[in-house]
mmCIF file of the N, C-alpha and C atoms, coordinates in Angstrom:
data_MODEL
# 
_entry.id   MODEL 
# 
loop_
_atom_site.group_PDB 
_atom_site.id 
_atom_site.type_symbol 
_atom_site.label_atom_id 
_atom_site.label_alt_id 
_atom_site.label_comp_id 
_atom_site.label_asym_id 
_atom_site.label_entity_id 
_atom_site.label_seq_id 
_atom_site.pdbx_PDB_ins_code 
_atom_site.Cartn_x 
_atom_site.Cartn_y 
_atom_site.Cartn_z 
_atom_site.occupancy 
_atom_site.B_iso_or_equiv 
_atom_site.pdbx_formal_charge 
_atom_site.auth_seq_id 
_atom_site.auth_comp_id 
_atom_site.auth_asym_id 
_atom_site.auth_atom_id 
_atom_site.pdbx_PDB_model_num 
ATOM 1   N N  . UNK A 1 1  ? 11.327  -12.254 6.943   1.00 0.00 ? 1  UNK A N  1 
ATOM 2   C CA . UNK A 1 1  ? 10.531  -11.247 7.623   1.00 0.00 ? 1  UNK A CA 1 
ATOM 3   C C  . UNK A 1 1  ? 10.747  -9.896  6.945   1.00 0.00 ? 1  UNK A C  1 
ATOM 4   N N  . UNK A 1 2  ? 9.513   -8.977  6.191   1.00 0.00 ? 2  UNK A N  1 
ATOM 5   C CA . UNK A 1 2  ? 9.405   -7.850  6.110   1.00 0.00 ? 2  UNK A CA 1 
ATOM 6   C C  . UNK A 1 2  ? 10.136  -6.702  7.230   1.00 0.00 ? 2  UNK A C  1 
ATOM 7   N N  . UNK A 1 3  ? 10.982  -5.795  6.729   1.00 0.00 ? 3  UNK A N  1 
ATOM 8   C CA . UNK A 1 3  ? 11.024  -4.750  7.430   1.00 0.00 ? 3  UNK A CA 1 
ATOM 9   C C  . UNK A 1 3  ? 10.057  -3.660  7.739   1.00 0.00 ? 3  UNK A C  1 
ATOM 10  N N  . UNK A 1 4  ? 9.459   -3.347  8.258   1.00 0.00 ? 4  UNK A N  1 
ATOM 11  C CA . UNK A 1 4  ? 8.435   -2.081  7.880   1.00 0.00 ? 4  UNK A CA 1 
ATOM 12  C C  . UNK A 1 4  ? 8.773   -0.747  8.234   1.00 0.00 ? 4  UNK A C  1 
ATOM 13  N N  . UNK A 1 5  ? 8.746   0.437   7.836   1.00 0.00 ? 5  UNK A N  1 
ATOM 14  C CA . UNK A 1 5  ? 9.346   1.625   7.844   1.00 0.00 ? 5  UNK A CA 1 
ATOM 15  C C  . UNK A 1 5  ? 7.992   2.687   8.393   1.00 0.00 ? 5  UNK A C  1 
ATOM 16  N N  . UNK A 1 6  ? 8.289   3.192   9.168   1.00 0.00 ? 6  UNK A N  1 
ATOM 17  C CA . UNK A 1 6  ? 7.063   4.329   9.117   1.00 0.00 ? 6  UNK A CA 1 
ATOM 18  C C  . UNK A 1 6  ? 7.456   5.414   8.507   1.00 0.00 ? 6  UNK A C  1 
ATOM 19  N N  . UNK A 1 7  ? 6.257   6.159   8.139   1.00 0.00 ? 7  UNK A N  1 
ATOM 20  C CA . UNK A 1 7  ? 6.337   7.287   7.105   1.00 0.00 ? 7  UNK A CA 1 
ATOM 21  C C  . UNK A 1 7  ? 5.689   8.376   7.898   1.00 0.00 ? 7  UNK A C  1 
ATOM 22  N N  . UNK A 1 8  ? 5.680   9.610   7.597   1.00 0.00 ? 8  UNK A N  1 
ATOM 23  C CA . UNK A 1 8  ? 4.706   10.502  7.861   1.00 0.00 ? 8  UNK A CA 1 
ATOM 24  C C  . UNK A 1 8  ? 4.900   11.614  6.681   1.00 0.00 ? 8  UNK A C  1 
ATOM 25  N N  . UNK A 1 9  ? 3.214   11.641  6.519   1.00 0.00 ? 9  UNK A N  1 
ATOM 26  C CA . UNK A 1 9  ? 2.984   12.442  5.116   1.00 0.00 ? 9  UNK A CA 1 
ATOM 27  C C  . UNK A 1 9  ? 1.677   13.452  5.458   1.00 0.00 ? 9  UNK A C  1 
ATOM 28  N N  . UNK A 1 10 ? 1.677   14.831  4.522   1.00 0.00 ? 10 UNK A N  1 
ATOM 29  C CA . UNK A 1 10 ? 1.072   15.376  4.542   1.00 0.00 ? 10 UNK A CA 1 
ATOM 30  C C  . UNK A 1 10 ? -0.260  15.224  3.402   1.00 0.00 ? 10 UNK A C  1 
ATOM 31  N N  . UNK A 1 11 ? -1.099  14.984  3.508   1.00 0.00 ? 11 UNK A N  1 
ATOM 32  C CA . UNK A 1 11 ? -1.842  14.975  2.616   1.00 0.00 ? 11 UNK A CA 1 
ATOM 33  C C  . UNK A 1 11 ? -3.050  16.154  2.287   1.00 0.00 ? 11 UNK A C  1 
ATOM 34  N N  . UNK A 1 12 ? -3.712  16.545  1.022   1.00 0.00 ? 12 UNK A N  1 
ATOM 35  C CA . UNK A 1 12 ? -4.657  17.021  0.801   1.00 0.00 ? 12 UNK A CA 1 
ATOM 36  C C  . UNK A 1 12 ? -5.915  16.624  1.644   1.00 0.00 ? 12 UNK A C  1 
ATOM 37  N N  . UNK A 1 13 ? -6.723  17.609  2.019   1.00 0.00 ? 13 UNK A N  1 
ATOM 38  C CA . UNK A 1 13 ? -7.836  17.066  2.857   1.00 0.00 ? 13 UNK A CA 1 
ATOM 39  C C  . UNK A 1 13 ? -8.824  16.525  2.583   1.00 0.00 ? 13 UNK A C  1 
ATOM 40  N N  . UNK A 1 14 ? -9.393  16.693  1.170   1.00 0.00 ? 14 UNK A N  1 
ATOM 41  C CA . UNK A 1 14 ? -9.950  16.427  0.251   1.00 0.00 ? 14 UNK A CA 1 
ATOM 42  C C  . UNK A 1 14 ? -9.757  14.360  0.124   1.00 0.00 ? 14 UNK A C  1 
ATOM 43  N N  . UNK A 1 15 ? -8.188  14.180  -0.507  1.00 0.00 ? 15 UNK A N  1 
ATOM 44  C CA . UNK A 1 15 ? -7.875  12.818  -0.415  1.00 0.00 ? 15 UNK A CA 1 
ATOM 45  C C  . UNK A 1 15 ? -7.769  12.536  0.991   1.00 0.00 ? 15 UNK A C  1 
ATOM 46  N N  . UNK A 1 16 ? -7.238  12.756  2.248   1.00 0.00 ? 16 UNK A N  1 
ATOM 47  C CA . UNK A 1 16 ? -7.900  11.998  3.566   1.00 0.00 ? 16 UNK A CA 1 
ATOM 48  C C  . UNK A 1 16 ? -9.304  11.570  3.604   1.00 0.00 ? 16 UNK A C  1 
ATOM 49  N N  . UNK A 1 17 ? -9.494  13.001  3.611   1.00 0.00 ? 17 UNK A N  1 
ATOM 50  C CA . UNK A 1 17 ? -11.535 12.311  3.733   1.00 0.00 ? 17 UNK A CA 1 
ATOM 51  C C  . UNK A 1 17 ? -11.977 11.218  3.088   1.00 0.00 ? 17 UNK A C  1 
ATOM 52  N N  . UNK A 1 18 ? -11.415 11.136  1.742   1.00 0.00 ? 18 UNK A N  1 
ATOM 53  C CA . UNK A 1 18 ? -11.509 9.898   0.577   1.00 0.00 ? 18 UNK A CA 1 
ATOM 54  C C  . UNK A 1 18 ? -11.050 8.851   1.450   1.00 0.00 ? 18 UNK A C  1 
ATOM 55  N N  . UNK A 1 19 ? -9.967  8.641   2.099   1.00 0.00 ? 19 UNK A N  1 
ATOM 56  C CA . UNK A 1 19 ? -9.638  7.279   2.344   1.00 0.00 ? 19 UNK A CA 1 
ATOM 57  C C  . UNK A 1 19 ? -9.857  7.231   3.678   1.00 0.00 ? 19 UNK A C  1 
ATOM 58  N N  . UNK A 1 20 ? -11.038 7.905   4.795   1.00 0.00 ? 20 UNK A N  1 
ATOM 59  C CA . UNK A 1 20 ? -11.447 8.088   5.408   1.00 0.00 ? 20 UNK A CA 1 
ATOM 60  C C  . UNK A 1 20 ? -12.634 7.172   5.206   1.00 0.00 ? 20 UNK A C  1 
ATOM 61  N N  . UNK A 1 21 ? -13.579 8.080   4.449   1.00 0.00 ? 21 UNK A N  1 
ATOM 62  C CA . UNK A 1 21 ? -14.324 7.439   4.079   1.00 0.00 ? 21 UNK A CA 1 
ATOM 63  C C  . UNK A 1 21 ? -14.645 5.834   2.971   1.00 0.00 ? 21 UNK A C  1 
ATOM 64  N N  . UNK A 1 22 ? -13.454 5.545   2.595   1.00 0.00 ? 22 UNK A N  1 
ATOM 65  C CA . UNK A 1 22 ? -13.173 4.563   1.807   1.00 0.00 ? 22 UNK A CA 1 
ATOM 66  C C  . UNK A 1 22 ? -13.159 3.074   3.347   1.00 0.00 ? 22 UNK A C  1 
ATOM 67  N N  . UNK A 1 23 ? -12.311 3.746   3.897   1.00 0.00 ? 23 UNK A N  1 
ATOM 68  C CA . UNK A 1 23 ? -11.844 2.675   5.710   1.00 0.00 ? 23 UNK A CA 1 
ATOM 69  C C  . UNK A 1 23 ? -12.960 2.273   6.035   1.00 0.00 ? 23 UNK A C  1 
ATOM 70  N N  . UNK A 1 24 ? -14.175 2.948   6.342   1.00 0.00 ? 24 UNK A N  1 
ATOM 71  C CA . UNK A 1 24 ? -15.086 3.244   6.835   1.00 0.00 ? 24 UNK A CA 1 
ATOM 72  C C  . UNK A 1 24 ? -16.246 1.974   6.221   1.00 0.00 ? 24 UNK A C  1 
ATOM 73  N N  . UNK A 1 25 ? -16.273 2.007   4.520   1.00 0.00 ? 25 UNK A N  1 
ATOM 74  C CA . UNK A 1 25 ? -16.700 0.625   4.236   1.00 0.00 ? 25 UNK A CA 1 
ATOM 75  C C  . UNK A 1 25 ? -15.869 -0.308  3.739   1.00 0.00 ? 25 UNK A C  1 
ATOM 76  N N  . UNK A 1 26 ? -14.842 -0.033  4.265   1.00 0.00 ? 26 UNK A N  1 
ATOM 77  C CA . UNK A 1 26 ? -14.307 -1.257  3.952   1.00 0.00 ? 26 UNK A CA 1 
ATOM 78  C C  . UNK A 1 26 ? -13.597 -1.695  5.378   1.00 0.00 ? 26 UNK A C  1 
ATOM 79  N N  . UNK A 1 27 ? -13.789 -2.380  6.084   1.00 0.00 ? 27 UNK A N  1 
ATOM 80  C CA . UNK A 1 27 ? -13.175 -2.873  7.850   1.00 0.00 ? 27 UNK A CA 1 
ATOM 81  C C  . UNK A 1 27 ? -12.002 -3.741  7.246   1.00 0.00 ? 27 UNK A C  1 
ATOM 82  N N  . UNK A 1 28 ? -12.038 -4.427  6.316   1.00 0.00 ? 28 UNK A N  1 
ATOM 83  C CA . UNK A 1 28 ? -10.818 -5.010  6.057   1.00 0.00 ? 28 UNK A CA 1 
ATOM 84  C C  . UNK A 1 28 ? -9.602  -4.265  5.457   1.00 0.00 ? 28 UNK A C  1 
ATOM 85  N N  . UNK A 1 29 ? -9.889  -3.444  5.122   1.00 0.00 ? 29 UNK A N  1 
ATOM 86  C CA . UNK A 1 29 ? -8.444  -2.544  5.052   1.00 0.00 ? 29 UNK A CA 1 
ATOM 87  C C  . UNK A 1 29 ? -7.982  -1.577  6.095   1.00 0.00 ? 29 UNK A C  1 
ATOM 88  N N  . UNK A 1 30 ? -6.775  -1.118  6.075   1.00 0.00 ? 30 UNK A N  1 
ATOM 89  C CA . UNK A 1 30 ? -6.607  0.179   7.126   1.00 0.00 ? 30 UNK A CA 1 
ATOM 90  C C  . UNK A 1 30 ? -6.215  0.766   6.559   1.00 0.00 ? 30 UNK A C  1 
ATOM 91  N N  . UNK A 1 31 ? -5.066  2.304   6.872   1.00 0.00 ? 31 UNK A N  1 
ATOM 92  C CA . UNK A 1 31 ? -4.514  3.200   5.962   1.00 0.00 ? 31 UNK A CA 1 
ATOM 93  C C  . UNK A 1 31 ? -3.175  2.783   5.834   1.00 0.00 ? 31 UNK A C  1 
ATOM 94  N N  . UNK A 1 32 ? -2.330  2.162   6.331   1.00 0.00 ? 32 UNK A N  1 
ATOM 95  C CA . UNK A 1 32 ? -1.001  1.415   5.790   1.00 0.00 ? 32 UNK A CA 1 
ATOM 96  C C  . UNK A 1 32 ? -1.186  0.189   4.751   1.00 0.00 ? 32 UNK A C  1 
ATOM 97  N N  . UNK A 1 33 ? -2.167  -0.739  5.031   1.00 0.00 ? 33 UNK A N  1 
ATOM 98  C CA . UNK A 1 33 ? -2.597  -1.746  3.490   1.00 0.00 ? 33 UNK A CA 1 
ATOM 99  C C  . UNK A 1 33 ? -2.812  -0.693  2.330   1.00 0.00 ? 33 UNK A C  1 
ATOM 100 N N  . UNK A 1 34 ? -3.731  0.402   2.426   1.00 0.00 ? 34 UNK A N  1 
ATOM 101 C CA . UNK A 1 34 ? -4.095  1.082   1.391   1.00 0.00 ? 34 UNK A CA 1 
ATOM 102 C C  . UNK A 1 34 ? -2.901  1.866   0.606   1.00 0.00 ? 34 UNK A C  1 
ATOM 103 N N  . UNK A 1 35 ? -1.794  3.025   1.411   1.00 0.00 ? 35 UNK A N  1 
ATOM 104 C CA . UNK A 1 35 ? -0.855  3.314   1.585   1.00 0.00 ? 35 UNK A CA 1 
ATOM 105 C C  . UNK A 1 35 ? 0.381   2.306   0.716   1.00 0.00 ? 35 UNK A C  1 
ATOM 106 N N  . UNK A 1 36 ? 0.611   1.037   0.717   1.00 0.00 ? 36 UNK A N  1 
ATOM 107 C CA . UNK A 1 36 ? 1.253   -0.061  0.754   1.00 0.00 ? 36 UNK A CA 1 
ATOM 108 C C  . UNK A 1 36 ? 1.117   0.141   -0.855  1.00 0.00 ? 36 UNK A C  1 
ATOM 109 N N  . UNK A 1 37 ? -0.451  -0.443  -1.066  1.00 0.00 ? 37 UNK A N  1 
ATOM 110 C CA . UNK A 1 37 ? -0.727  -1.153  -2.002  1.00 0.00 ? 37 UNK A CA 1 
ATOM 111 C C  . UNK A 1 37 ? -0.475  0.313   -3.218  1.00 0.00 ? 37 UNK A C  1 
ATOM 112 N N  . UNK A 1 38 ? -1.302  1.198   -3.067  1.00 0.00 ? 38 UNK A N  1 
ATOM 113 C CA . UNK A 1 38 ? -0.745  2.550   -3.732  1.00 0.00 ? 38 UNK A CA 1 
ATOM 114 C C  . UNK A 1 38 ? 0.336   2.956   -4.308  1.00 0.00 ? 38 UNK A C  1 
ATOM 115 N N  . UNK A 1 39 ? 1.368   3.109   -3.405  1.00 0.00 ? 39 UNK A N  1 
ATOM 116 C CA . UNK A 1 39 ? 2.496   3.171   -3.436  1.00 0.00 ? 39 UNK A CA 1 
ATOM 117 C C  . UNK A 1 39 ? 3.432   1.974   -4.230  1.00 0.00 ? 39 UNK A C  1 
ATOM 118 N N  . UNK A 1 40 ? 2.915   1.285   -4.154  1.00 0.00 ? 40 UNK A N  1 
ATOM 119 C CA . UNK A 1 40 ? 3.933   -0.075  -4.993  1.00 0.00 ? 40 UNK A CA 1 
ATOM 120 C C  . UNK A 1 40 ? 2.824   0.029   -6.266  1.00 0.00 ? 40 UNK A C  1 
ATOM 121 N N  . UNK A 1 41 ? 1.544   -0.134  -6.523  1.00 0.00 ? 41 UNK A N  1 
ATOM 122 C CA . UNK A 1 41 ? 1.171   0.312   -8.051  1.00 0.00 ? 41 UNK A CA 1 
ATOM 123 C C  . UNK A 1 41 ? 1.627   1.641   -8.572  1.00 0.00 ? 41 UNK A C  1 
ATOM 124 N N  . UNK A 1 42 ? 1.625   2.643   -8.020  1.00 0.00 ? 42 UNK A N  1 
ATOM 125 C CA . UNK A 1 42 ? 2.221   3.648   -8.578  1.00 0.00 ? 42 UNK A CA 1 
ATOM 126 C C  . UNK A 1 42 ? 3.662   3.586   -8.977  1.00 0.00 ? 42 UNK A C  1 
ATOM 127 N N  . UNK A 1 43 ? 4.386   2.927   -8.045  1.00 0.00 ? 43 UNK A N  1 
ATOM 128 C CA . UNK A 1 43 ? 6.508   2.683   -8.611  1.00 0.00 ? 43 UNK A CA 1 
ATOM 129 C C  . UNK A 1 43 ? 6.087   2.168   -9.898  1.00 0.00 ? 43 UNK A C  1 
ATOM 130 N N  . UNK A 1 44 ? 5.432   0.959   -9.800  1.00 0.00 ? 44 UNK A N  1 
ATOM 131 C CA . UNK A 1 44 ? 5.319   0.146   -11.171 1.00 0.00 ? 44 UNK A CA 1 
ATOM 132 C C  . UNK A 1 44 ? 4.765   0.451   -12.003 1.00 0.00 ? 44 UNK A C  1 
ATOM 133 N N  . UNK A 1 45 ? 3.836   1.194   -11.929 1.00 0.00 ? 45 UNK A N  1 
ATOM 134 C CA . UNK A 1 45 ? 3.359   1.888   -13.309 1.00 0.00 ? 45 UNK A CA 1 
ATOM 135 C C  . UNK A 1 45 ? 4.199   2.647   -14.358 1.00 0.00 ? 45 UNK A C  1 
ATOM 136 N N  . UNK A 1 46 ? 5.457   3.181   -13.126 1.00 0.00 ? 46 UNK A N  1 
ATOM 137 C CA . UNK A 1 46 ? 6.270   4.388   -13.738 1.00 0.00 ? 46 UNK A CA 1 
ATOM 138 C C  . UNK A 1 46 ? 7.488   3.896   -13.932 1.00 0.00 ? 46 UNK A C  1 
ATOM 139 N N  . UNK A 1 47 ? 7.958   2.860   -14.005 1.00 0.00 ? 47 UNK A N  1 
ATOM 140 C CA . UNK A 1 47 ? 9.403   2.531   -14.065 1.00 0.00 ? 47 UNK A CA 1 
ATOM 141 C C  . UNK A 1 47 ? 10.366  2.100   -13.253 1.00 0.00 ? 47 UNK A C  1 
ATOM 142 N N  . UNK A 1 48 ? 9.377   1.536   -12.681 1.00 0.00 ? 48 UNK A N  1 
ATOM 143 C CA . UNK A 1 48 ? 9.786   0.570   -11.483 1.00 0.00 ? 48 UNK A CA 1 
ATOM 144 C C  . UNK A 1 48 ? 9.463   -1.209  -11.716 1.00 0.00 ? 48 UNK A C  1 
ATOM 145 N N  . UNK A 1 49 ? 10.539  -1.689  -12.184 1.00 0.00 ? 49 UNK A N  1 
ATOM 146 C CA . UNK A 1 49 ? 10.060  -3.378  -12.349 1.00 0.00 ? 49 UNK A CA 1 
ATOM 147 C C  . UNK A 1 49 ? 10.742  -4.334  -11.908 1.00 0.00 ? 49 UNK A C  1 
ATOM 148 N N  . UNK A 1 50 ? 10.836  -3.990  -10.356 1.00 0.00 ? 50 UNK A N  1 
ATOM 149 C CA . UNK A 1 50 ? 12.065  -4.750  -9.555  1.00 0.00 ? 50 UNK A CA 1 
ATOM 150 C C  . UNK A 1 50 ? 10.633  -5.554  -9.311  1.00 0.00 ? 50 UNK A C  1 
ATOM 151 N N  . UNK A 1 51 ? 10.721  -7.022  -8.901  1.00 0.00 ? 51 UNK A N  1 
ATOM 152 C CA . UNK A 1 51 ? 9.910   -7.949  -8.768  1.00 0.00 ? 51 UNK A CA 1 
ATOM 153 C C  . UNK A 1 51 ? 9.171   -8.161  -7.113  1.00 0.00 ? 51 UNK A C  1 
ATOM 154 N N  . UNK A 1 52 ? 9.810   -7.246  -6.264  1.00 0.00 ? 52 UNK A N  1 
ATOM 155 C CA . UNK A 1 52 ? 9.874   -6.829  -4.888  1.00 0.00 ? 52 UNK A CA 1 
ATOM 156 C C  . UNK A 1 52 ? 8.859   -6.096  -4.770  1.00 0.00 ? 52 UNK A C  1 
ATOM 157 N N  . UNK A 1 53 ? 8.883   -5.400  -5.657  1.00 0.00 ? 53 UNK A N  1 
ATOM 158 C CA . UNK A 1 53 ? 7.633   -4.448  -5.942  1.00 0.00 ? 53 UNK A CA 1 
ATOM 159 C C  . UNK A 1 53 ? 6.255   -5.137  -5.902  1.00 0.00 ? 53 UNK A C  1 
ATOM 160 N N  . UNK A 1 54 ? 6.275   -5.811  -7.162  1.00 0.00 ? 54 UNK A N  1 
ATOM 161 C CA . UNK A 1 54 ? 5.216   -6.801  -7.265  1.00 0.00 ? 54 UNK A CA 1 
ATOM 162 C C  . UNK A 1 54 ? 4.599   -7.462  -6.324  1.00 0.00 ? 54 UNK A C  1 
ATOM 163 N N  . UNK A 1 55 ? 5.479   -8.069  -5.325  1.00 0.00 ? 55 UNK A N  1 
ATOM 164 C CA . UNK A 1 55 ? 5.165   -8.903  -4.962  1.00 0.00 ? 55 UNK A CA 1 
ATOM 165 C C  . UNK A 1 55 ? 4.692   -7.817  -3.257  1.00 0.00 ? 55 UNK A C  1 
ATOM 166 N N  . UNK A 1 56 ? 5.107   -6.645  -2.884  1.00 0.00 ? 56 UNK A N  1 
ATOM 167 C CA . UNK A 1 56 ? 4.859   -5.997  -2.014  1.00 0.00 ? 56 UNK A CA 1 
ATOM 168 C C  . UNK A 1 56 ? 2.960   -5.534  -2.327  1.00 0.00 ? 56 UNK A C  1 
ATOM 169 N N  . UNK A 1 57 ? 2.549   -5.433  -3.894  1.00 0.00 ? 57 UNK A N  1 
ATOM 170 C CA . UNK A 1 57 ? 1.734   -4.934  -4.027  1.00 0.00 ? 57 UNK A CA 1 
ATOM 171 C C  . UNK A 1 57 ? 0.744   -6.086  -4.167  1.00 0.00 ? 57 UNK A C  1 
ATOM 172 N N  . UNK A 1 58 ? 1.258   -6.877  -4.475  1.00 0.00 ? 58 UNK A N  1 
ATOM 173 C CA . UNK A 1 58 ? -0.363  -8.595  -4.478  1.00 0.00 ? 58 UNK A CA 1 
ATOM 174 C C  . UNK A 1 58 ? -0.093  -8.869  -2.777  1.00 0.00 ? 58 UNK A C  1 
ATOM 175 N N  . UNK A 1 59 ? 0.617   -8.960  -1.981  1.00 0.00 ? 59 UNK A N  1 
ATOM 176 C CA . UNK A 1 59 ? 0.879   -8.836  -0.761  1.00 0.00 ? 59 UNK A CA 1 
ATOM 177 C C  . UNK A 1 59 ? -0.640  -8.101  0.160   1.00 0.00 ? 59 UNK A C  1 
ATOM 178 N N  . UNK A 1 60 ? -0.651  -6.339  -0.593  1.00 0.00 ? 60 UNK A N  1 
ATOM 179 C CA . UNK A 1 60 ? -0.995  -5.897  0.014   1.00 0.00 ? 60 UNK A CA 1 
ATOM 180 C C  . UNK A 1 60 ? -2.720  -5.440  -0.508  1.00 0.00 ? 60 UNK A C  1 
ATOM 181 N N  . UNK A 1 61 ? -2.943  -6.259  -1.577  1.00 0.00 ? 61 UNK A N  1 
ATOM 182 C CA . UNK A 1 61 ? -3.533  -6.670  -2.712  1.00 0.00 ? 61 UNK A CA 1 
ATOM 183 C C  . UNK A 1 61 ? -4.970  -7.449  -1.669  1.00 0.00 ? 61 UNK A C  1 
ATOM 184 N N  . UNK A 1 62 ? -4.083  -8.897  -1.776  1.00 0.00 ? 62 UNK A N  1 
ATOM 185 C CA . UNK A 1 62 ? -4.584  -10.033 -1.400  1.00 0.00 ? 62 UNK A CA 1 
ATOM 186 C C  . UNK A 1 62 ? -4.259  -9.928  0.668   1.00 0.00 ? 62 UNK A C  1 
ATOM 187 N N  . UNK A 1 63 ? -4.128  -9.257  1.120   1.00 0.00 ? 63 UNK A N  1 
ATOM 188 C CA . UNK A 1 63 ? -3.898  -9.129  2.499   1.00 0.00 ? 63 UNK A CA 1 
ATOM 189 C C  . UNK A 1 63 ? -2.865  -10.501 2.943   1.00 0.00 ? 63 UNK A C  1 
ATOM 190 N N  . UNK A 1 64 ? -2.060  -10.747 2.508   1.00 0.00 ? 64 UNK A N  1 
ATOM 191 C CA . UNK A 1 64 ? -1.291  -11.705 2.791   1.00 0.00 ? 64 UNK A CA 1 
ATOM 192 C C  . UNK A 1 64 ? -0.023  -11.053 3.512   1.00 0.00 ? 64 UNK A C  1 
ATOM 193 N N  . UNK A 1 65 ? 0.760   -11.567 4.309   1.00 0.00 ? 65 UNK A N  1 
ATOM 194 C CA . UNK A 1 65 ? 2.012   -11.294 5.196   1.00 0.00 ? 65 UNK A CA 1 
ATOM 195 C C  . UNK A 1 65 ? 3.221   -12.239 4.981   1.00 0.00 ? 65 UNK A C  1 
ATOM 196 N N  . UNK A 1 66 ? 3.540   -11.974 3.520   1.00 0.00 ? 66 UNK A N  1 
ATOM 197 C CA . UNK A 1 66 ? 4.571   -13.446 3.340   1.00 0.00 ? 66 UNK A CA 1 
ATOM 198 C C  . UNK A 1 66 ? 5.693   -13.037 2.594   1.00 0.00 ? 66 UNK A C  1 
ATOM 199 N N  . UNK A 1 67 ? 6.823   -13.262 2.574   1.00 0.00 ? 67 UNK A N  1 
ATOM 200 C CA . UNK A 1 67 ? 7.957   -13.298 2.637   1.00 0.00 ? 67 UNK A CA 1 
ATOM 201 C C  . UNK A 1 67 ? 8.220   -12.565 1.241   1.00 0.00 ? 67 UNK A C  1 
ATOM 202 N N  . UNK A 1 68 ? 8.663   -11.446 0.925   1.00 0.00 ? 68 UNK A N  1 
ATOM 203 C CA . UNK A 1 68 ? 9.086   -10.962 -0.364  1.00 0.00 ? 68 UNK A CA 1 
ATOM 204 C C  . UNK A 1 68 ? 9.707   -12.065 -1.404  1.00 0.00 ? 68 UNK A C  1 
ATOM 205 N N  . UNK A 1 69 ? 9.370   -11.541 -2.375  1.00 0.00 ? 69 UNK A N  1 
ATOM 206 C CA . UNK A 1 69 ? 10.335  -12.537 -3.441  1.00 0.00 ? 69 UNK A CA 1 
ATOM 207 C C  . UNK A 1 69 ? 11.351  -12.099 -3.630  1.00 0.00 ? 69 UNK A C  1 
ATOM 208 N N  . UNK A 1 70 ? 12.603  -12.282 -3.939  1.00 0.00 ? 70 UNK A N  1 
ATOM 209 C CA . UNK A 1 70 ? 13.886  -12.030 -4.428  1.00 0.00 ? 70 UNK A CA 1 
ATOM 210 C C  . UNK A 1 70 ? 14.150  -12.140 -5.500  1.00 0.00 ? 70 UNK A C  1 
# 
């Protein structure tokens, strides 16, 4: 079982509205999948290649709820 952490962030208003309006056509995402998936492509882009990562971001990718890899 995933732990999940809440966050609270300030964002530009400019990018809300974006993922405002992004929610809006898309019903299958919300702002924590989007949030999720972001956040774990961005670690990994930059120097992040723990495999946890990966697997947090096809997770949140593919809307799946399954058990991290180790």
């Amino acid at each position: 079982m995933n732990t999940m952490i809440s966050i609270q962030a300030n964002l530009p208003e400019d990018l809300h509205l974006a993922l405002l309006s992004y929610l809006e056509t898309h019903p299958d995402w919300d702002q924590d999948r989007v949030l999720s998936a972001s956040l774990s492509l961005f670690l990994m882009q930059y120097g992040n290649s723990d495999r946890r990562l990966a697997q947090v971001y096809l997770n949140s990718l593919f809307h799946r709820n399954l058990p991290s890899a180790c």
